[in-house]
C-alpha positions in Angstrom: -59.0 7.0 -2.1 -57.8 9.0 -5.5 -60.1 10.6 -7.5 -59.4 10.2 -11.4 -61.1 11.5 -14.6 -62.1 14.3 -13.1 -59.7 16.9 -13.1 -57.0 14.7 -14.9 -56.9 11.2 -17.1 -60.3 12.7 -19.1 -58.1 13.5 -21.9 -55.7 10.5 -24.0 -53.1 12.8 -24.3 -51.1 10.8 -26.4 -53.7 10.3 -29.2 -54.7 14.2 -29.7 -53.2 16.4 -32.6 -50.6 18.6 -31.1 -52.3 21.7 -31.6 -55.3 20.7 -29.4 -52.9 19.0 -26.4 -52.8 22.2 -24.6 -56.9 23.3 -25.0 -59.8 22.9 -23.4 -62.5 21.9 -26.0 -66.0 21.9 -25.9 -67.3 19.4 -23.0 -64.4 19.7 -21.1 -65.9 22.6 -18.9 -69.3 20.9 -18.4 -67.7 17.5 -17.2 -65.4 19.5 -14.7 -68.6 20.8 -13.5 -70.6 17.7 -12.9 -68.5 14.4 -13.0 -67.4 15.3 -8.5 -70.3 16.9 -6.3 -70.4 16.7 -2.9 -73.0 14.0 -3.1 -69.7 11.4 -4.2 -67.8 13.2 -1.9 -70.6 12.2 1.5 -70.6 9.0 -0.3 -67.1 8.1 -0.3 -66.9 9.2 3.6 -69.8 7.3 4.1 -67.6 4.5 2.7 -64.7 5.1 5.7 -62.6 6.2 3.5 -60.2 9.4 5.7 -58.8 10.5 3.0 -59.0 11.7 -1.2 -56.4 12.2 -3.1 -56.9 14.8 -6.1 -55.1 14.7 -9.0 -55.6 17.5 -11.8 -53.2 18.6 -14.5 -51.7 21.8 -15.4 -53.9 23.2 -18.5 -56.6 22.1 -16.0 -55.9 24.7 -13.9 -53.8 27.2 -16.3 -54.7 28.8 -19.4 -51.1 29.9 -19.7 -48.2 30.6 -18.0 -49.7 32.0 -14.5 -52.9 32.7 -15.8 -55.5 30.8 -13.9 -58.4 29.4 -14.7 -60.7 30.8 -12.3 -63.7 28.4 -13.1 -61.8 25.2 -12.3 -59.8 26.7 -9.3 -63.5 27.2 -7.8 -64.1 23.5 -8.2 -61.1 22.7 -6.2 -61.9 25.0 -3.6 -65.7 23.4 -3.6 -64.1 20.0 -3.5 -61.5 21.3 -0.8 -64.7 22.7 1.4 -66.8 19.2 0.9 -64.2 17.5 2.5 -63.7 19.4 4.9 -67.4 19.0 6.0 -67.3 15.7 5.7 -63.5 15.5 7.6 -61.7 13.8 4.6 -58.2 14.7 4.4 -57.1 16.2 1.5 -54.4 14.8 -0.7 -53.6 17.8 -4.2 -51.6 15.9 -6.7 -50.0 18.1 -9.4 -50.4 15.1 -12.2 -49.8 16.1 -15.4 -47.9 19.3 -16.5 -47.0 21.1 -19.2 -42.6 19.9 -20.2 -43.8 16.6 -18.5 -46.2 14.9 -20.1 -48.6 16.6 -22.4 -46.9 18.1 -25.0 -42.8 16.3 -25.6 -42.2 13.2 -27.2 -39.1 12.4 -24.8 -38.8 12.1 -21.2 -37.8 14.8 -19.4 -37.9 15.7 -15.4 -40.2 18.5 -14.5 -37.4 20.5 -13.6 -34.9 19.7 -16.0 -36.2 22.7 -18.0 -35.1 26.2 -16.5 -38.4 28.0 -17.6 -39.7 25.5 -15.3 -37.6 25.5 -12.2 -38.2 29.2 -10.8 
């Protein structure tokens, strides 16, 4: 099972101005907090699903270069702890990041930018 919207694909990306592609504006916190609780987490192992893939994006979980966002790191380590209880293993999917997706208007590979690469 793979969990979307949540931590990544709650944004269009593509249709933002690009000064606001890299923010997190108003809402974004609030829906972090309350779209995933362990109530959809017991349901979806209720379900027989085994396992939940988690995708979440980089300026989800960084406010800039190695500086965390401690608020939606927590969430991941509540959803890491709810699936655990309810023995669902655990799939973290790096989905969108910063020289990948969110802010260039030609492809590039992750690590095709040195900055990126250490």
């Amino acid at each position: 099972m793979g969990i979307g919207g949540w931590l990544t694909n709650y944004k269009r990306f593509n249709v933002l101005p690009d000064d606001r592609k890299l923010c997190l504006t108003v809402g974004d916190m609030e829906h972090f907090a309350e779209y995933i609780t362990e109530k959809d987490i017991r349901y979806i192992a209720s379900l027989g699903m085994d396992h939940i893939r988690l995708g979440f994006d980089q300026i989800v979980i960084e406010e800039s270069p190695f500086v965390y966002r401690e608020e939606t790191l927590k969430h991941i380590d509540n959803f890491i702890s709810w699936c655990k209880k309810y023995k669902l293993i655990i799939v973290l999917n790096l989905h969108k990041t910063i020289e990948n997706y969110c802010n260039i208007k030609e492809n590039m590979e992750l690590l095709d930018n040195e900055r990126n690469a250490i």
